[in-house]
C-alpha positions, 0 to 999 in steps of 0.5 A, spaced: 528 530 471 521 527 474 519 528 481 522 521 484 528 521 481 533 519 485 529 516 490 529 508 492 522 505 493 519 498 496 512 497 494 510 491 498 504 486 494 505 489 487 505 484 484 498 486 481 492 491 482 493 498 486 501 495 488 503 494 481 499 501 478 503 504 484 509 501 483 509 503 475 506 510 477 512 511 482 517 508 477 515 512 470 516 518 476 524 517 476 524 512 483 527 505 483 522 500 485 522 494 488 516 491 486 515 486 493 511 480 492 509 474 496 507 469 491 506 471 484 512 471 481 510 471 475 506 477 475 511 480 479 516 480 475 512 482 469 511 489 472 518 489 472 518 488 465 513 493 464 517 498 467 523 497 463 520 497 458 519 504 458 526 505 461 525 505 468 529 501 474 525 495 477 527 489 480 522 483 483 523 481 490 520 475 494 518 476 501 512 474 506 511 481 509 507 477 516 514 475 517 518 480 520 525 475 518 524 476 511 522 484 511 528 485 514 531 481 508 527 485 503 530 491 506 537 490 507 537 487 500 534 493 497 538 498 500 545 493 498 542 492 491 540 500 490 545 503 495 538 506 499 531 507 501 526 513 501 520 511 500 516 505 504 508 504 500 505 499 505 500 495 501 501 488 501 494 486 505 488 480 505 480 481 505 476 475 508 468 477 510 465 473 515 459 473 519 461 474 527 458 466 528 462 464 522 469 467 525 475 463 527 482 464 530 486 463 524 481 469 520 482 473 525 490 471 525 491 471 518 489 479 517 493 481 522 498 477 521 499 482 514 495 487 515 498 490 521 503 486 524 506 486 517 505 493 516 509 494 523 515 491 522 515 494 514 515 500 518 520 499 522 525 496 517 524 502 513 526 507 518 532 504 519 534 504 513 532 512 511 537 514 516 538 521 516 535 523 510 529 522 512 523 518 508 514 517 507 511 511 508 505 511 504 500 505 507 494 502 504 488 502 509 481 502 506 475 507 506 472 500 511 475 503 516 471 509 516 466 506 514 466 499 516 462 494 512 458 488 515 461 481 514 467 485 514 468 486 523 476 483 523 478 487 516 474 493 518 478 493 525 485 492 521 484 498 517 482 502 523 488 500 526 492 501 520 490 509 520 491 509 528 500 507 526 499 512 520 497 518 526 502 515 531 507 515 527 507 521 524 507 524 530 513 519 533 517 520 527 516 527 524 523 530 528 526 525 524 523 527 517 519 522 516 513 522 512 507 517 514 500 518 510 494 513 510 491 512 503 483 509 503 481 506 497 474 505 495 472 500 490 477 499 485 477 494 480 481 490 480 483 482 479 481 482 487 475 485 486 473 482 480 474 475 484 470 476 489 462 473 490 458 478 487 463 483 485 458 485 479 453 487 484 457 491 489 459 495 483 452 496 480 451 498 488 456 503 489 456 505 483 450 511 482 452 512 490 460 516 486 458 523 485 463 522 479 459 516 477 465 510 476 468 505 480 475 506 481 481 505 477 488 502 481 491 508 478 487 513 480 489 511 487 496 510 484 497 517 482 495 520 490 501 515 492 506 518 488 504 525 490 505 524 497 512 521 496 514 526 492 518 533 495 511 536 494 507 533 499 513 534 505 508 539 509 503 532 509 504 527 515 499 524 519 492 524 514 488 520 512 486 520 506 479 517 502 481 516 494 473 515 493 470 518 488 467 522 493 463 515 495 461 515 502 458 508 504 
């Protein structure tokens, strides 16, 4: 028996990068997953594959998490399809950098939109859904919000707010056995990063500034989530936690 055996997760925007390592790493630990995507079906539905294919439970699961009607959707359907729900990894989310003069509205809507409010309303779902037993919410932040970057300002704000909701309701939700932590990755390479202008750059950048000298790997990040939504990090709520490689920007 593996650590999450039993367990019933959703794990939001995994249809590739960290969701999709975290979404395999909690499945190989025994959870059955929900691997939720907004658009990238395809990609979504091979991570399922993937997870079968190494006899794991998985089914893909569309929903727009800036939409509280279809979070709500995403997880009455999962507690109707896998009869619960234990686990919650908020990691659905979106980067756009602009400089301040550059900014307009729909930027700065469309990080909230999923970065926070999504998040939010995730939250919400799940707890109803935990019942008595209890759960972890695991969510996604970024070591910018620590550190926040230049150009970053509005994603930067949004990972900061993420960790405020990780304190909040830990305290709020910890009499109700309810878990919730914040993981911070640093620069992982992922389809995202490679994607990004001068991704080659950012990484020959942070790079010697590692002490252990690498950028990161989804799964690195993935490894820490699976260990907060396993029994034995039940002493753990409320942190905020770098997965960096020790990097400090």
């Amino acid at each position: 028996m593996t650590k999450l055996t039993g367990k019933v997760a959703i794990v939001s925007g995994a249809s590739k990068g960290i969701g999709a390592a975290i979404a395999e790493r909690l499945a190989e630990d025994g959870a059955a997953v929900v691997v939720n995507y907004a658009r990238s079906a395809p990609e979504a539905d091979a991570v399922v594959s993937r997870i079968k294919a190494k006899g794991g439970k998985a089914k893909a699961a569309q929903a727009d998490l800036s939409k509280p009607a279809e979070i709500k959707t995403l997880v009455e359907t999962t507690v109707r399809d896998f009869g619960r729900l234990d686990i919650l990894v908020n990691n659905a989310g979106m980067y756009e950098f602009q400089p301040l003069e550059a900014i307009e509205e729909s930027h700065f809507d469309r990080q909230f939109g999923l970065n926070v409010k999504g998040l939010l309303f995730a939250s919400q779902a799940a707890v109803k859904a935990f019942g008595e037993r209890g759960g972890s919410i695991i969510n996604i932040s970024s070591l910018a919000s620590l550190s926040p970057i230049p150009n970053g300002s509005v994603y930067s704000a949004t990972k900061a707010a993420v960790d405020a909701f990780t304190k909040s309701l830990a305290a709020e939700l910890g009499p109700r056995k309810i878990l919730v932590n914040s993981v911070l990755p640093g620069p992982v390479e992922t389809e995202g990063f490679h994607a990004m202008e001068g991704s080659d750059e950012l990484q020959a950048h942070f790079v010697p500034q590692t002490p252990l000298g690498r950028i990161g790997q989804p799964r690195d990040v993935a490894n820490v989530v699976s260990f907060l939504a396993s029994d034995e990090a039940a002493w753990i709520t409320g942190q905020v936690i770098p997965v960096t490689g020790g990097l400090r920007i």
